[in-house]
N, C-alpha and C positions, 0 to 999 in steps of 0.2 A: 901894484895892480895897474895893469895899462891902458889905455884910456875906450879901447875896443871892450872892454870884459863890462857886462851887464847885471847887474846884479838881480837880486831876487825883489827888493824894493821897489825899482826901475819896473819890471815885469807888472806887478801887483797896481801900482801909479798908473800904468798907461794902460791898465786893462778896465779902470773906472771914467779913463778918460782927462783924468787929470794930466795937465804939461807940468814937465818935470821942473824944477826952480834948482840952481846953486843953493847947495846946501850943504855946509860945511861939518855936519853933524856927521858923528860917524859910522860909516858902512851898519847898517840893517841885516840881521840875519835871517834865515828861517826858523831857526830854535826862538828869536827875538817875537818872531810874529807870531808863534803860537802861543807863548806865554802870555803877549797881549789880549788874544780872544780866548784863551784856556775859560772864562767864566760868559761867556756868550754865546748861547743856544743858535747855533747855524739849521735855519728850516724855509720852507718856502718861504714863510711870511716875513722871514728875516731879511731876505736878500735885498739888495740894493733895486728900488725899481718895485718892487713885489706890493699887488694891494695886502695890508691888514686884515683880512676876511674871518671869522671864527671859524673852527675844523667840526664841519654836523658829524655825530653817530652814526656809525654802518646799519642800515636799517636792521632788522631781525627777519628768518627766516619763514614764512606759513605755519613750517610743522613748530618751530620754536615758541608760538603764539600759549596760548593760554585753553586749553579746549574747554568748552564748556558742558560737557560730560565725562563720564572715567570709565573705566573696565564695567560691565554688567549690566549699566546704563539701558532701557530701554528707549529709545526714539523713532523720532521719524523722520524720512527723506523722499527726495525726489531721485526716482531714475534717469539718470541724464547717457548712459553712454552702453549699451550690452555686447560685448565679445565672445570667444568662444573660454575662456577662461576667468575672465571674471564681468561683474557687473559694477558699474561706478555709482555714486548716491551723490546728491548734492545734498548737505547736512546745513546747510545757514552756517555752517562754520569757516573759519579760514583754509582749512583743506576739506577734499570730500573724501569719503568713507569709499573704500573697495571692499566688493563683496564675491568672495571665491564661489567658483558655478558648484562646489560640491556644500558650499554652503547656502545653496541657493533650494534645491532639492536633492531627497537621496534616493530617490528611484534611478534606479540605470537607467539608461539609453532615454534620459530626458534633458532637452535642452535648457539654459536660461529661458531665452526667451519666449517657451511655451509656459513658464511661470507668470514671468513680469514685461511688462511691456516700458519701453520711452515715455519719460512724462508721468508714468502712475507713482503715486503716491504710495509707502511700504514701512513696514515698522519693523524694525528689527531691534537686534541688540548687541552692544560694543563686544568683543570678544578680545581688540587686542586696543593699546591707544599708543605703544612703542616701535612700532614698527619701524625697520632700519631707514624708509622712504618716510616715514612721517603721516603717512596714509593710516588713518586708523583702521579694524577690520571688525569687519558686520558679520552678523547671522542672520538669518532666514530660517533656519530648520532647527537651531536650538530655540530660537523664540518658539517656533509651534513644538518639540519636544516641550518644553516645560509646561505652556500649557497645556499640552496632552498629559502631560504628569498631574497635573492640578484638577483635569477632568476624570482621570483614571482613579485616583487617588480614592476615593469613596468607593466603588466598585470593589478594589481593591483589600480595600477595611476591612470590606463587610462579606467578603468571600462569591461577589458573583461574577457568572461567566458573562464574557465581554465579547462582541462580534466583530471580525476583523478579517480583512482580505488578502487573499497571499498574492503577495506581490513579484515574490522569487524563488527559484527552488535551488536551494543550495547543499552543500556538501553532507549529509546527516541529518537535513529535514528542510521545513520554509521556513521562510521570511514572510513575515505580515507587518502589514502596515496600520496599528492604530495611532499613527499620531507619533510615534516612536516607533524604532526598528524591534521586533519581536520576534524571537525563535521559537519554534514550534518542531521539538525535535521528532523523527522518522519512527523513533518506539510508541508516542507519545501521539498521533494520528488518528487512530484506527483500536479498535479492540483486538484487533487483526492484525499483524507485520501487513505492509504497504510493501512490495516490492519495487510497484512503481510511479513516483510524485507528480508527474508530470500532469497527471490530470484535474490537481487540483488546483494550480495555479487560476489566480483571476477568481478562484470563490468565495466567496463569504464562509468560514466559519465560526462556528461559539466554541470560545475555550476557554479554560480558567487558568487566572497568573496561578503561576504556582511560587513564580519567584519573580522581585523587583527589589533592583539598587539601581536609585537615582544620581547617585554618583558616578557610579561604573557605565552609568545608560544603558542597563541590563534588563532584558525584561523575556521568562519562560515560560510558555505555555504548555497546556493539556488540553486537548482536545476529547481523550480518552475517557480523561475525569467527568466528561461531561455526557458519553456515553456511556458511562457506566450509570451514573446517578437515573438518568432516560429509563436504560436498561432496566435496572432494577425495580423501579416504580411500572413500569409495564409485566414485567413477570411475576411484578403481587397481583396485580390483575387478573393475569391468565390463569395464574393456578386456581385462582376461586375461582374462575368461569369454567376452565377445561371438566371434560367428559371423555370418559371412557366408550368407547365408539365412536367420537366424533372422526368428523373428516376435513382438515384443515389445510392451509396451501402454508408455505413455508419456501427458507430459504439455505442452498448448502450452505452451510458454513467451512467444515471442514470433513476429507475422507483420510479415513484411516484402515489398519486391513481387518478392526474387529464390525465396520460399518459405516454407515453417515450421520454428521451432526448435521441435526436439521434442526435454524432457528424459525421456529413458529408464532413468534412476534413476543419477543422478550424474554425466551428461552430456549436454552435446546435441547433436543432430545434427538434420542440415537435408534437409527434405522439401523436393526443386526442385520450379519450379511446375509442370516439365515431369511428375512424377514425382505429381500430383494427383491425374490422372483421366485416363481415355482418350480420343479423342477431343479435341474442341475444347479450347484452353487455360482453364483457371479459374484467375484472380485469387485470391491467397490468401488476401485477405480474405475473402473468398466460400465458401472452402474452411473453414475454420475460425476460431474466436476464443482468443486469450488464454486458459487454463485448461480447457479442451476435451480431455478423454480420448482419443488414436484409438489405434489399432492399427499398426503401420506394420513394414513389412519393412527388414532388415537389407541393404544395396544393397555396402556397405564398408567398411572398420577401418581406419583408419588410426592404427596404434599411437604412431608418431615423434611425428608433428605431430597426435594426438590429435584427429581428427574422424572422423564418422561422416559415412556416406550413407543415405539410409530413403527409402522409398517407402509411400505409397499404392495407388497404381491398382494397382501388382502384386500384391495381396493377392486382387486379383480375376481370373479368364482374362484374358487379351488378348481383346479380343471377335474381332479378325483373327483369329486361329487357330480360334475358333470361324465365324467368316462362311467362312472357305475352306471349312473341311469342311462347312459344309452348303449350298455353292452352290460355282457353277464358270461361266464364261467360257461366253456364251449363253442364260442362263436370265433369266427375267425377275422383277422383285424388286417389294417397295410399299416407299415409301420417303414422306417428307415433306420439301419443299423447306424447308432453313432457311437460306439466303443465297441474295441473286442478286450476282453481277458482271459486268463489263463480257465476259466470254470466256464464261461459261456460269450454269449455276445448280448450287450444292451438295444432294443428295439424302442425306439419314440414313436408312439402312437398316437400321442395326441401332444401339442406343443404343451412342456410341465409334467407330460408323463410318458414314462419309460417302462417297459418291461425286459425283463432277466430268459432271453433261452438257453437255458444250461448247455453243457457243451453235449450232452447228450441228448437232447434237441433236436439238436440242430441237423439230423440228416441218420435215416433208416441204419444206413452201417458208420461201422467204427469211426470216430474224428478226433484227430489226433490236436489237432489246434482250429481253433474257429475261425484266424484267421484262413484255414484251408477250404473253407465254405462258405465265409460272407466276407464282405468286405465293408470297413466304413462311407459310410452314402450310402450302400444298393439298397433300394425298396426289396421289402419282400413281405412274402405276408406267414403269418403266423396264427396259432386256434388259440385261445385262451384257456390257460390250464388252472391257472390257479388268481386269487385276488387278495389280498391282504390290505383291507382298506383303513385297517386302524395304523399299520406303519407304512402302507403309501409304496406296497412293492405287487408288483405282479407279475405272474407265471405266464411263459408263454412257451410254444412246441410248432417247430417248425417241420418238424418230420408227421407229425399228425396233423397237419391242412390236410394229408390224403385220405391217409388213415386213423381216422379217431382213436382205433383203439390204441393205437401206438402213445398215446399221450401218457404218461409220468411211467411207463412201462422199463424193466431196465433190460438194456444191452446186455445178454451170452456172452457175445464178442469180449467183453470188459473193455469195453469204452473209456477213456480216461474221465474218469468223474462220473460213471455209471453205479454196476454191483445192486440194483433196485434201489438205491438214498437218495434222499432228497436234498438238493444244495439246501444248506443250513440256511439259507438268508429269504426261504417259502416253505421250512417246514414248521406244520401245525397251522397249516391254513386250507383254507378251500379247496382242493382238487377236483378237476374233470371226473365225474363218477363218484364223488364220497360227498357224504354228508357230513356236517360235525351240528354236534348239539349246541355250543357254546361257543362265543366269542361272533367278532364282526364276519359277517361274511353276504356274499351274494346271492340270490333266486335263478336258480339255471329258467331260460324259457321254455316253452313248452313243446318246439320246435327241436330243441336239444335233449329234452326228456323224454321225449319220443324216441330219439337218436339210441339214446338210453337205454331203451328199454329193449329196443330191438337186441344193441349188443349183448344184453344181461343175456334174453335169449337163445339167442345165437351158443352164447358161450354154455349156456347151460344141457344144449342141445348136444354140442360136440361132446361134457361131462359123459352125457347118457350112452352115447354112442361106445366111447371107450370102458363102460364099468360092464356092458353089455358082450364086449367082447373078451 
């Protein structure tokens, strides 16, 4: 080796500082020096120069700490920090509790901080103590769910209705808010289909659970149940009380095409359609709506089988009993045509009552259709020929306003619907000129019996005239 060539000893010497000595010993290797420190731990504290210091423990982490609550835990905290997603607690512990804003309240469209404010003081309970941040996690609304469970719970037992506010209206019925979230389904309202929720939002009402699992945080209501019970204790009521003639206010409930269900305070009973109005039939619908105040008379009780009969139109005269007394068989009326038919035309005489002028009636010669002599609307006036006040029909003759004697007389011509017969729908009732011994009928006045008598006359004068010749 030449006197230039350095070796690895030489290097390791003068990097301690040490001056090299003549040294006759032989060449040093690298393999020689590791062998020598193979059993001596090379570390800071090792190195040449280096203080001896002890090596302290890497502290431990906040969430690594030791918490001094667990899952379920209830406590308390201060609010130190509110965002729009969560809220922060100071727990006296090594970390503080986060509390999510939907854990805070579950009303929509409400803020944290319209709950809790900075600085107040809050009790809640651990929900989570693993959380990947080390942050444990709070509640706010299961702690009041549970005690709303605890307050409900007896209510509950013992089967009574609980009063509660709807807070939302959702898909198939509301949301009420006792303390826990509570459905209150859309069948389940009303004794009535609801078609629209919207109105009840924001009310107080009484329903009864009908189902609760505190596991699942389920809880269903009836509201129904609760009008029904109402319901039924008011219409033992009424039926001891109700009277036949009474006259009582009441409320639609429902129309259908045989009338109206009119509840009259804790029951209903049915206005027929016959039982609307007098005169012509009115269609119920036409009569009234769904929710519609009337007035309606007490028709009949029936206590066993629990229904009622009501009327309408009887609240008001029969207008018949008023048309008899102020007219009689021969006098002549204004009326306005509101139907033609194939037999004659109907005349309204008085509003609820109608008379029949057969089509042979209606005009001295032949008539082929009544539409070809009156029309629907025109006034016209007409004698009274006949009354039939026990089935509510009456005779009238429009060709004898002139000539009396022409009244129930039949057309030569053959009139359609003449031949001297009486439309079937006034025969065997009163006529202009005839008496009848039996059945309902009216007092001709004295002013017509005059008329009478004259014609009797008359007619029996022309007999003599003829049997003379």
């Amino acid at each position: 080796m030449s006197n230039d060539t350095t070796t690895t000893q030489d290097i390791i010497e003068q990097g301690v500082g040490e001056t090299p000595a003549a040294d006759t010993s032989p060449d040093v290797t690298t393999d020689a020096l590791v062998d020598e420190n193979a059993d001596t731990e090379v570390g800071a504290d090792t190195l040449p120069g280096a203080d001896a210091t002890p090596v302290e423990p890497v502290p431990r982490l906040p969430w690594e700490e030791d918490l001094p609550f667990e899952k379920g835990d209830v406590i308390d905290g201060d609010v130190v920090k509110i965002d729009l997603e969560t809220v922060i607690v100071d727990l006296a512990a090594p970390v503080e509790g986060v509390l999510p804003v939907r854990e805070v309240v579950h009303a929509p469209y409400t803020f944290a901080d319209e709950v809790v404010t900075i600085g107040e003081r809050i009790r809640v309970v651990v929900t989570s103590t693993d959380a990947p941040d080390g942050h444990p996690r709070l509640s706010l609304t299961r702690l009041a769910e549970q005690e709303a469970w605890e307050k409900l719970r007896p209510s509950i037992e013992a089967g009574e209705p609980i009063t509660a506010t709807v807070s939302e209206v959702v898909k198939g019925g509301l949301r009420l808010d006792i303390g826990v979230d509570a459905f209150l389904p859309a069948s389940l309202i009303d004794l009535r289909p609801v078609s629209d929720m919207s109105g009840y939002l924001g009310q107080e009402l009484s329903c009864r659970v009908i189902e609760a699992d505190p596991k699942r945080r389920k809880i269903v209501l009836s509201r129904k149940a609760v009008l029904e019970e109402e319901r039924s204790a008011k219409a033992d009521e009424l039926f001891a009380s109700l009277e036949e003639g009474q006259v009582v206010s009441g409320s639609v409930s429902s129309v259908t095409d045989i009338g109206l269900f009119v509840d009259v305070g804790g029951a209903d009973g049915l206005v027929h359609s016959s039982e609307l109005a007098w005169g012509r039939p009115v269609h119920p619908k036409k009569a009234a709506q769904p929710g519609d105040e009337v007035e309606v008379k007490v028709l009949a009780v029936d206590r066993e089988k629990r229904r009622i009969s009501l009327s309408i139109r009887q609240l008001a005269e029969n207008p018949w009993d008023k048309f008899v007394r102020e007219h009689s068989v021969g006098e002549v009326v204004t009326g306005r045509v509101v139907k033609n038919a194939d037999f004659g035309s109907f005349v309204e005489v008085l509003p609820g009552v109608e008379g029949l002028v057969h089509v042979s009636e209606l005009s001295p010669t032949r008539v082929d259709k009544p539409s070809d002599v009156v029309a629907v609307g025109d006034e016209v006036q007409a004698r009274i020929v006949e009354i039939d006040l026990a089935r509510n029909r009456l005779g009238l003759s429009i060709r004898a306003v002139e000539n009396p004697e022409l009244a129930g007389k039949s057309q030569k011509s053959g009139a359609k619907g003449g031949k001297g017969k009486r439309d079937r729908r006034t025969r065997g009732v009163q006529s202009f000129g005839e008496s009848s011994g039996a059945g309902p009928q009216t007092q001709i006045s004295a002013k017509s019996m005059r008329a009478l008598d004259a014609l009797k006359a008359q007619l029996a004068g022309d007999e003599g005239d003829a049997v003379e010749s």
